[in-house]
PAVO-527585 format. One line per field, with one value per residue (C-alpha): residue number from 1; x, y, z. Coordinates in steps of 0.2 Angstrom, whole numbers, plus 5000, padded with zeros to 4 digits. Layout:
# PAVO-527585
nr: [NUM;...]
u: [X;...]
v: [Y;...]
w: [Z;...]
//
This chain:
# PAVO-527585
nr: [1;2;3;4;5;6;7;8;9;10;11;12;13;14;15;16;17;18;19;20;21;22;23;24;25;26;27;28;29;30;31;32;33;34;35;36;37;38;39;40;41;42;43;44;45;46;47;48;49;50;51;52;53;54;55;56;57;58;59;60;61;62;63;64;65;66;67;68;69;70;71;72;73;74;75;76;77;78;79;80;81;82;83;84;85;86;87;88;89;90;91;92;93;94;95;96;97;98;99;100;101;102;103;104;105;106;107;108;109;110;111;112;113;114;115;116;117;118;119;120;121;122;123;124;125;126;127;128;129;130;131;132;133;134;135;136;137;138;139;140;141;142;143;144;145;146;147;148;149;150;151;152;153;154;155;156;157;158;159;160;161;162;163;164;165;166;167;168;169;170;171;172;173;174;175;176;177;178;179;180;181;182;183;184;185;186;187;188;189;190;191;192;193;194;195;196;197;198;199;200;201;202;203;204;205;206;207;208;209;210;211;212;213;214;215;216;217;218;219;220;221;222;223;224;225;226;227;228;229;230;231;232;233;234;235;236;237;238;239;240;241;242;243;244;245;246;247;248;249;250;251;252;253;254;255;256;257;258;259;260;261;262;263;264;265;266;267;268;269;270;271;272;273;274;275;276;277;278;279;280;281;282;283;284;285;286;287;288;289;290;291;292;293;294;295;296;297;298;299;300;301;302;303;304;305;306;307;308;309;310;311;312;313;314;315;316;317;318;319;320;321;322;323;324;325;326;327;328;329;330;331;332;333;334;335;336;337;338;339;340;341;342;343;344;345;346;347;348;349;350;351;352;353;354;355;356;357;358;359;360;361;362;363;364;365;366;367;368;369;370;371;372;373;374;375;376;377;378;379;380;381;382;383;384;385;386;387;388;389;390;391;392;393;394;395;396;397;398;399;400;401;402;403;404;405;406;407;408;409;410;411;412;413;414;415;416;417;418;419;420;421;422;423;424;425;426;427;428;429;430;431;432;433;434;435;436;437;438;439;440;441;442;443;444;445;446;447;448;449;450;451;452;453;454;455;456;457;458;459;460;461;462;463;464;465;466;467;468;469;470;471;472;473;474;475;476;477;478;479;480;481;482;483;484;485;486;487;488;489;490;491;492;493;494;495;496;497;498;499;500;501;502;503;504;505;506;507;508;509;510;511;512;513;514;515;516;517;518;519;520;521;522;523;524;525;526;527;528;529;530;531;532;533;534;535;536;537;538;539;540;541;542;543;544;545;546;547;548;549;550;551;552;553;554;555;556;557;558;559;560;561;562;563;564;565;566;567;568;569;570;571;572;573;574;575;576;577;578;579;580;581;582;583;584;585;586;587;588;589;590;591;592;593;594;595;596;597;598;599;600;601;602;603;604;605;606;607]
u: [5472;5459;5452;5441;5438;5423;5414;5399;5402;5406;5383;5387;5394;5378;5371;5385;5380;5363;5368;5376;5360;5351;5363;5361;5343;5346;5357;5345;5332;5341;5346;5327;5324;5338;5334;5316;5322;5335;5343;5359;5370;5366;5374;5390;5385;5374;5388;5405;5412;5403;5414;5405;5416;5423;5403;5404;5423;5419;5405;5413;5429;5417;5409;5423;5432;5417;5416;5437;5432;5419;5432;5445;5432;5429;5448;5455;5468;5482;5498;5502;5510;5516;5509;5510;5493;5485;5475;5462;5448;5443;5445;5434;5437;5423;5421;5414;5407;5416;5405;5397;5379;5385;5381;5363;5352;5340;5346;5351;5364;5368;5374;5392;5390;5378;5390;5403;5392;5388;5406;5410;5395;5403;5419;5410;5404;5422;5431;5450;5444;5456;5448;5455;5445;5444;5438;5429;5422;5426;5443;5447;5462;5468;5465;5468;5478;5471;5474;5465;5469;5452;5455;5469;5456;5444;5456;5457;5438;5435;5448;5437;5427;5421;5437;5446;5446;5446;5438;5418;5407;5404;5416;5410;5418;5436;5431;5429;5446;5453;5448;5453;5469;5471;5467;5483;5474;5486;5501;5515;5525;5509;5505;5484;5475;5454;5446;5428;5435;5434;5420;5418;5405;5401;5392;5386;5369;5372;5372;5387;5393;5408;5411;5403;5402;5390;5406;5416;5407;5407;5423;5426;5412;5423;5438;5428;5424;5408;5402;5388;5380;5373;5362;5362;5349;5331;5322;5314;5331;5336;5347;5363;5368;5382;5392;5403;5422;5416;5406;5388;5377;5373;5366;5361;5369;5363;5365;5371;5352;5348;5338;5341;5351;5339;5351;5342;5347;5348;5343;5342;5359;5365;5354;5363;5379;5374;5366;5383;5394;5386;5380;5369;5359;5353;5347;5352;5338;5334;5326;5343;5358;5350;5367;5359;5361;5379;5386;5377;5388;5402;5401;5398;5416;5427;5441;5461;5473;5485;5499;5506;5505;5511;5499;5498;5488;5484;5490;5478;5480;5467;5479;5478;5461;5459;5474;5466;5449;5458;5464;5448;5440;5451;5451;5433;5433;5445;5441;5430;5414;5419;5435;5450;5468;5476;5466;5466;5458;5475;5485;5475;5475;5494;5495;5481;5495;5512;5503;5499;5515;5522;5510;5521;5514;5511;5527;5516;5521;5538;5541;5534;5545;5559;5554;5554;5572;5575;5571;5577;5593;5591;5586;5599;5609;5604;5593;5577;5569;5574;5567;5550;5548;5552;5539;5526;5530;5526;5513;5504;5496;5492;5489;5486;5502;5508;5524;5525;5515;5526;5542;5536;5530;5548;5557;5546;5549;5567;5565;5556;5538;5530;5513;5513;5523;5508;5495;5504;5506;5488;5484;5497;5485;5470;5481;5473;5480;5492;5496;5494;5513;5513;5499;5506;5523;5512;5502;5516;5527;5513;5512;5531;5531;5513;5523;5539;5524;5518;5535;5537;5522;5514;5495;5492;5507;5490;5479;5494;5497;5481;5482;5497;5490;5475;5489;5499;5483;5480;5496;5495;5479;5488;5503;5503;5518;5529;5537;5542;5524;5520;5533;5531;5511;5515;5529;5513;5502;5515;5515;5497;5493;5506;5501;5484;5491;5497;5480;5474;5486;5483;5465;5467;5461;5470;5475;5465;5473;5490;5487;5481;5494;5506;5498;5499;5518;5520;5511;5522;5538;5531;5527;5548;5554;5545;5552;5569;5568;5561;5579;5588;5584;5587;5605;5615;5627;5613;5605;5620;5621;5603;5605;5618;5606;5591;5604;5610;5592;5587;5602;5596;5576;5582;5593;5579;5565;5580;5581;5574;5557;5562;5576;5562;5551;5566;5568;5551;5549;5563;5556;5539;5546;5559;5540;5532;5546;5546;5527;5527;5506;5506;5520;5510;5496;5503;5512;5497;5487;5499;5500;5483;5476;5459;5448;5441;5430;5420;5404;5398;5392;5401;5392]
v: [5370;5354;5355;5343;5341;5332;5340;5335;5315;5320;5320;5301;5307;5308;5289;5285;5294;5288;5271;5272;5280;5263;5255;5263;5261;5242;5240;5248;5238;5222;5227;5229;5213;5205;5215;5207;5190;5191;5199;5210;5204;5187;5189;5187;5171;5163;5171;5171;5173;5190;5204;5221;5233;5221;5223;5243;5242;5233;5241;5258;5253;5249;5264;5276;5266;5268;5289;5287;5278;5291;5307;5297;5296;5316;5316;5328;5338;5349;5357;5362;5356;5367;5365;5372;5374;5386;5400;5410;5423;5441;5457;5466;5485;5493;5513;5515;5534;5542;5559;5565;5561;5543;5545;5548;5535;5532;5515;5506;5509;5520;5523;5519;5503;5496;5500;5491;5476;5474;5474;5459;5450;5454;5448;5431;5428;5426;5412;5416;5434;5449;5466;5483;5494;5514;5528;5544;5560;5574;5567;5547;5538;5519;5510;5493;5490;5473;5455;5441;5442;5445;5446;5460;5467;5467;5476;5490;5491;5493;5508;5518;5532;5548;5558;5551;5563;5584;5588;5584;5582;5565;5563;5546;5550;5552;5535;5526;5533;5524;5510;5508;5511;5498;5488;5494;5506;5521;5512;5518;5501;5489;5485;5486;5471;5473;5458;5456;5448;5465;5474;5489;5491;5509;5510;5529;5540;5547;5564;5568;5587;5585;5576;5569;5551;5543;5547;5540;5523;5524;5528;5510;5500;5503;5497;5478;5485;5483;5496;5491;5503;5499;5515;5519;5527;5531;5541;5551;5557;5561;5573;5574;5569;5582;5573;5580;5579;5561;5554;5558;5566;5584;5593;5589;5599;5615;5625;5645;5651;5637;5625;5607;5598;5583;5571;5560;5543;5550;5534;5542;5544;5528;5521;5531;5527;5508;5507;5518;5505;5489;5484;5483;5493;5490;5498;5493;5495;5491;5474;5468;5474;5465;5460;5444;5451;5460;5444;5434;5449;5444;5424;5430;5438;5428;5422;5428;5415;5425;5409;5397;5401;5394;5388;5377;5363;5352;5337;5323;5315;5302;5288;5291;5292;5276;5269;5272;5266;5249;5247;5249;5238;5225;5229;5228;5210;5203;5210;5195;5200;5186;5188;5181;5183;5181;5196;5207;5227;5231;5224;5232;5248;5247;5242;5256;5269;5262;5263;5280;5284;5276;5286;5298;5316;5331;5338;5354;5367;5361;5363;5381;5385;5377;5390;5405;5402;5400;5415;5425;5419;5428;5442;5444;5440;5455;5441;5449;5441;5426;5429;5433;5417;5409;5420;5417;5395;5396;5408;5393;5385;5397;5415;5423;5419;5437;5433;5426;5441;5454;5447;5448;5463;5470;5460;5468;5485;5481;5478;5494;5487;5499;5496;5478;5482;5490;5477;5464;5475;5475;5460;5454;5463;5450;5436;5431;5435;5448;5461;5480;5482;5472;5479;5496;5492;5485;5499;5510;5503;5502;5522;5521;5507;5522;5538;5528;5523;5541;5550;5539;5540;5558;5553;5544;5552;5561;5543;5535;5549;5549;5530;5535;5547;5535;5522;5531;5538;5519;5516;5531;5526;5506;5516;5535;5534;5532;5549;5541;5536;5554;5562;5553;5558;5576;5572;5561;5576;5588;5579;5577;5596;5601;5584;5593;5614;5602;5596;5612;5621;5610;5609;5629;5636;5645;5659;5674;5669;5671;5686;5693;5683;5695;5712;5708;5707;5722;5733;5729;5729;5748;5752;5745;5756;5773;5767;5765;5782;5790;5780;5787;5807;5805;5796;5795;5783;5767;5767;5761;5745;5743;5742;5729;5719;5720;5715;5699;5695;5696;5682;5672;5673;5669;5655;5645;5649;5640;5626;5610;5604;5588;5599;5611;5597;5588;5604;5609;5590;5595;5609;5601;5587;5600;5608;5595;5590;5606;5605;5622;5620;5637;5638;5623;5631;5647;5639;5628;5646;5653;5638;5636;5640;5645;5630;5637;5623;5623;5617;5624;5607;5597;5581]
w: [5524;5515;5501;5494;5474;5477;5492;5488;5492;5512;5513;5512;5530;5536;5530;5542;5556;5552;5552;5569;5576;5571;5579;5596;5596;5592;5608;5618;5615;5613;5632;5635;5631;5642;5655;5657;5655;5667;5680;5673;5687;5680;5663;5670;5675;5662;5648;5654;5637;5632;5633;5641;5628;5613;5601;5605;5600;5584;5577;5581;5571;5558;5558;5558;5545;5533;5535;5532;5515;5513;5515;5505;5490;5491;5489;5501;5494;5503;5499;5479;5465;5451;5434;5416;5407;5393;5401;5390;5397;5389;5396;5409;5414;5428;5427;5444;5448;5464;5464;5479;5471;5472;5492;5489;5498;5486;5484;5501;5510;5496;5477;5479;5492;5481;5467;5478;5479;5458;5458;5469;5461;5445;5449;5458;5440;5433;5427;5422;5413;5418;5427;5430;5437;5433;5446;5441;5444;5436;5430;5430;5436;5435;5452;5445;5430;5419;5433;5437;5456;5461;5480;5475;5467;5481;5491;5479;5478;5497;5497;5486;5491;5485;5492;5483;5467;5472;5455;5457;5441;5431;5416;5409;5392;5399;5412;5397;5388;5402;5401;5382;5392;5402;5388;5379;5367;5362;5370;5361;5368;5364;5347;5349;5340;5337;5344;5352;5370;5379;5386;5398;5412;5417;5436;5437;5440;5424;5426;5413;5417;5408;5390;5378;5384;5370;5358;5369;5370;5351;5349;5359;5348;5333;5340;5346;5363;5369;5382;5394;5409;5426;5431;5449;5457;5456;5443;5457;5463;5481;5493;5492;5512;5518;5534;5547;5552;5566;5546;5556;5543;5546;5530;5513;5498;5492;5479;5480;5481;5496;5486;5492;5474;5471;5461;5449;5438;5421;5410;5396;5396;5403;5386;5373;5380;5380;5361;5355;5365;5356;5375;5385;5399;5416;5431;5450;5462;5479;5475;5463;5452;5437;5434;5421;5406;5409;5412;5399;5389;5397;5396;5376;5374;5365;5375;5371;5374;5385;5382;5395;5413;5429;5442;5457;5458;5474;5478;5483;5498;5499;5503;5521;5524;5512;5519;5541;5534;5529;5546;5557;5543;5548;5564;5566;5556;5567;5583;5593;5602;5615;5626;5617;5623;5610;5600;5617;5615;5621;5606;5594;5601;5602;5584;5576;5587;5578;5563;5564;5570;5554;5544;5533;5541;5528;5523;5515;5531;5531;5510;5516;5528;5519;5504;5514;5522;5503;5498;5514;5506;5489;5498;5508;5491;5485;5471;5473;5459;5461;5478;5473;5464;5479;5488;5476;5478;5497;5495;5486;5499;5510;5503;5519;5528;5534;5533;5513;5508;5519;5510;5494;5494;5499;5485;5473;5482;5478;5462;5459;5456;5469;5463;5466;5481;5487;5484;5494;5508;5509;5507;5522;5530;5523;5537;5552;5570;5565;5579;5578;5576;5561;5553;5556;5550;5533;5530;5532;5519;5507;5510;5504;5489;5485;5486;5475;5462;5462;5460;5446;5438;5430;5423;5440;5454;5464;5462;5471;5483;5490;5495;5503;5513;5518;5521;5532;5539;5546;5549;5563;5571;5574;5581;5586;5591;5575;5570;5553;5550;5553;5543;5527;5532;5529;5514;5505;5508;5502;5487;5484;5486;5473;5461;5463;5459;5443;5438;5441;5431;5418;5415;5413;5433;5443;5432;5439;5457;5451;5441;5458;5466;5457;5458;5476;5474;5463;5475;5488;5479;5475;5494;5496;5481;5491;5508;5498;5490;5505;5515;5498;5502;5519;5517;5502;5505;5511;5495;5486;5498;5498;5477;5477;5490;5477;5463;5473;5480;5462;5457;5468;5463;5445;5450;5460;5445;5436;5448;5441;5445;5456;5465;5471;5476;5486;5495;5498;5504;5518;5524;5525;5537;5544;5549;5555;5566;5575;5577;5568;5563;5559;5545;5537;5536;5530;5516;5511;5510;5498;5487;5482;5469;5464;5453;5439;5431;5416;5426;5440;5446;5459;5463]
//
């Protein structure tokens, strides 16, 4: 791939064309003119020395080796070089609002596309500053921890949606905990330092159900971190749409009585949050984000020198344009418009092709290749991290080789980083021309490095369990036939629905279900004591051995509530896949209805 560190000279491009434009109107004429003073089967005669080919020759040599001069002074640059420099930037962590009234249309397409869109233009306005990026609704999650890989973090932005998070509501308060977060605050293994280079941007329609989000935003002023809002929507409000299992919209959400909910940008809100925070406010609509003054906020941080860091740097290569320009200059110059045997078109030609043969050629795709043989070594070596250096050098120069970014991504998986595992994955998928088997074969392992990072993670295991589910989702569409795909499928799922029982256990619902839950069981433990006593009048001797089989049964119900928590997990995980191996539909379905558990939230509000 070429790169140019001065694009802007290659215009000059055009003063040559120009140039030989003028000169093909020039020959034309000059022919004109010859034409009416003689005949052109007389210009052989009355000029035997003119050549027919040797002027156009010459002045096209000229030409070309002008535009050469021009591309060597843009100074084309390919390949990579690895430097050491200083890098410095401030801190930048986006609250984006995934509740259901971010599909309203009020704003074109809707809320949350828009929402998309202020991102990327947000991130197009950044110069070395690190972004994480937090999702809510009624409860917030990480989606991107603190990097300054924006195209990773455009990949992680076109995964949200509003699915994503099973608790509706709008909980800007906890969103903004988050963010402190990332930022390190309450680390108990980071020691926090106040500074003024971090800012948080909170994108939402600001109808908070759930906190108190103006404390939270002061909570971060006091610590240096300045809290800016981006309200989306329209003051006038608009339906809620309502959409169907094919995504075709259907309904718009109602309330218990049949109203039609009106959702409505509450900017009175997004305000107080904004003066509390030390920021500033601004509203999206559908003529502009009025993003101007959030980044003049951002340009304004002060700028944290995160230390030395390794980067590549292009190599020039203007010494070959420079150098071909040379010899179609001289080429030109000593090229003869009269025939001349000893300065023949021929010998020319023949020299202009040894010297291109001569010509070193780029050596950039063979270091590349050279790299990845490299680290398929360490890998097989069992060396992984010296493997993902190796990686990381031949991803370099071409960050959308499938390959460089597949390889990595496993090395990383070896080494237990199933996060960043996952974000090369998906960006193997970013590589052009890649078939559907391979794109598959990606997806599915990025379910896997997902479900490892959730297992391994409690505040964000059903965050990461739901992009597996989606992964593996994609996975099966690209190839239906994988059973694997499909079994890890249902394993992910299995894990989300009891990550989600957690959450819910948690935040204090579900404890009326299980109260019922029980009175259930007790009355039909009662109905098995009468059949028993009823067995016990009729014949003595059965009730003994039934005794001893309540007493075993009930050893065995202590020592599985006395199992550990992975253990049950493990085998609840078996009997999932065992399920789904069988096809048994049914069995799923009936132990997903006894599982669940009621959501008693503390708003009745769920967009």
């Amino acid at each position: 791939m070429v790169h140019f560190e001065h694009i802007e000279y290659l215009w000059l491009l055009l003063v040559v064309a120009a140039c030989g434009l003028l000169w093909i109107f020039a020959e034309w004429r000059n022919r004109r003119k010859l034409e009416a003073w003689a005949d052109r089967q007389m210009f052989g005669r009355l000029i035997p020395d003119r050549s027919r080919w040797r002027p156009t020759v010459k002045v096209v040599l000229a030409l070309i080796g002008f535009a050469l001069l021009v591309v060597a002074l843009a100074n084309p640059q390919m390949g990579t070089k690895i430097e050491k420099g200083k890098r410095a930037g401030s801190d930048v962590a986006i609250c984006l609002d995934l509740s259901n009234s971010m599909m309203a249309e009020d704003i074109q397409p809707n809320r949350l596309e828009r929402s998309k869109r202020v991102v990327n233009n947000i991130m197009s306005t950044l110069a070395g500053d690190r972004i994480s990026l937090v999702v809510f609704a009624g409860a917030s999650y990480i989606q991107m921890p603190l990097t300054n890989d924006y195209s990773a973090a455009k990949l992680f932005l076109d995964q949200v949606s509003c699915d994503m998070i099973a608790s509706q509501g709008t909980a800007i308060g906890d969103a903004i905990e988050k963010a402190m977060q990332t930022f390190g605050y309450d680390d108990p293994d980071r020691e926090w330092e106040k500074n003024k280079g971090r800012a948080i941007i909170v994108i939402s329609d600001g109808e908070n159900h759930e906190d108190d989000a103006v404390g939270a935003a002061r909570k971060a002023a006091k610590e240096g971190v300045r809290v800016c809002t981006i309200g989306m929507g329209l003051p006038d409000g608009a339906p809620i749409p309502e959409y169907d299992p094919r995504g075709r919209k259907n309904s718009y959400k109602r309330e218990r009585g049949g109203t039609i909910i009106m959702t409505k940008l509450n900017e009175e809100m997004m305000r107080q949050i904004a003066d509390a925070g030390n920021g500033v406010y601004v509203r999206a609509s559908n003529a502009g984000s009025g993003l101007g003054e959030i980044t003049k906020v951002i340009e304004g941080l002060e700028k944290e020198d995160y230390g030395e860091a390794v980067f590549s740097a292009y190599e020039s290569r203007y010494q070959y344009p420079l150098a071909a320009a040379i010899v179609c200059l001289m080429a030109s110059v000593l090229l003869f418009e009269r025939k001349n045997r000893k300065w023949s078109l021929s010998s020319l030609t023949g020299a202009a092709i040894l010297f291109l043969l001569i010509m070193p050629t780029d050596a950039s795709a063979q270091a590349n290749r050279k790299q990845m043989r490299e680290g398929n070594r360490h890998y097989n070596k069992e060396k992984y991290d010296q493997a993902e250096v190796t990686y990381r050098r031949a991803l370099e120069s071409d960050t959308t080789d499938f390959r460089g970014q597949y390889n990595l991504a496993s090395s990383l998986y070896r080494q237990k980083k199933y996060d960043e595992a996952a974000m090369h994955y998906l960006q193997a998928l970013a590589a052009p021309d890649v078939s559907d088997s391979r794109r598959a074969k990606a997806l599915h392992n990025a379910g896997n490095s997902m479900v490892k990072a959730g297992l391994e993670s409690e505040q964000q295991g059903m965050q990461y369990f739901q992009q597996a589910v989606k992964s593996y989702q994609e996975a099966l569409k690209l190839d239906p036939k994988n059973d694997d795909t499909r079994y890890n499928l249902a394993y992910a799922r299995r894990l989300l629905q009891q990550a989600q029982q957690q959450q819910q256990q948690q935040g204090g619902g579900g404890n009326d279900q299980q109260n019922k839950d029980q009175q259930q069981q007790n009355q039909q433990q009662q109905q098995g004591d009468n059949q028993n006593k009823d067995q016990q009048q009729q014949n003595q001797q059965q009730q003994g051995n039934q005794q001893d089989q309540q007493q075993q049964q009930g050893k065995e119900q202590q020592k599985q509530q006395q199992a550990k928590p992975q253990e049950q997990r493990k085998q609840d995980a078996e009997r999932m896949l065992e399920a789904v191996k069988n096809n048994e539909r049914q069995t799923l379905k009936e132990q997903a209805r006894k599982e669940q558990v009621s959501t008693n939230r503390h708003t009745d509000k769920d967009w």
